[in-house]
C-alpha positions, 0 to 999 in steps of 0.5 A: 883252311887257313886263318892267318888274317896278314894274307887279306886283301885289304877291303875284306881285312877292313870289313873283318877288322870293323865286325872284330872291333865293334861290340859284340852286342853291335854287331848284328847291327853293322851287318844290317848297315853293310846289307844297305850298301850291297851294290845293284846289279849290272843290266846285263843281269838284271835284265837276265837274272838266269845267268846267276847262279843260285846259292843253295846254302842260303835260306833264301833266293840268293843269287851270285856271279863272278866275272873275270875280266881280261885283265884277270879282275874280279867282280863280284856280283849278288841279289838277296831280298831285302826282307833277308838283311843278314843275308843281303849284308853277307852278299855286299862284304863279298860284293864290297871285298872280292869287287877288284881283286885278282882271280889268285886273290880271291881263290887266295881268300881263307874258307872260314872268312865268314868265321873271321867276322866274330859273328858266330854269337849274334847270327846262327851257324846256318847263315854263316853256312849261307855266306861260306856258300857264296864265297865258295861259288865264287872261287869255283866261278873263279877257277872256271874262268881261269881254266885251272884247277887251282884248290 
């Protein structure tokens, strides 16, 4: 696990540097701002939620995708419910972070990035948990579509 911050790539150094430089006390506050910005699913998923995958780690009914285009670039996709805000706000600063970048990127992207954001004190340890499994479903979509086994 790595936690040298210089490597982000930029959406998600942005997202970290906004939770690191908010008050603490605030910070729960931003991520139920960040869950209002989770962008809507595709059609071609909303219309066919079984082609997602469901995050075991969350608590509640999350669903993710990454798609890798031809051009190697991520996006990344998830549905959470509004009534689980800390959930749906982990889901948009991956939807928001990882949207754009190249497939080595995102397997680039540090595990403990759900760590970074300075919320271990204000969200308990399990939603963390919940965030570090779609980050971790991400990247093994990743690897699949690249065809390497790239750790």
């Amino acid at each position: 696990m790595s936690t040298d911050h210089a490597d982000l790539p930029e959406a998600l150094a942005e997202l970290r540097d906004a939770f690191l430089e908010t008050p603490e006390r605030d910070r729960l506050q931003l991520l139920l701002e960040v869950s209002r910005e989770l962008p809507p699913l595709p059609a071609r998923y909303a219309d066919a939620p079984e082609q997602l995958e469901r995050v075991q780690e969350c608590q509640s009914p999350v669903y993710a995708i990454a798609e890798v285009d031809d051009a190697g670039v991520v996006a990344f996709h998830a549905t959470a419910p509004e009534e689980a805000p800390t959930t749906r706000g982990f889901a948009s600063i991956l939807a928001q972070g990882l949207t754009g970048l190249t497939a080595q990127q995102v397997l680039d992207v540090p595990d403990d990035y759900p760590l970074q954001l300075g919320l271990t004190k204000v969200v308990s340890l399990l939603r963390l948990n919940g965030m570090a499994g779609m980050l971790a479903r991400a990247k093994r979509q990743v690897r699949e579509q690249v065809g390497t086994a790239h750790a």
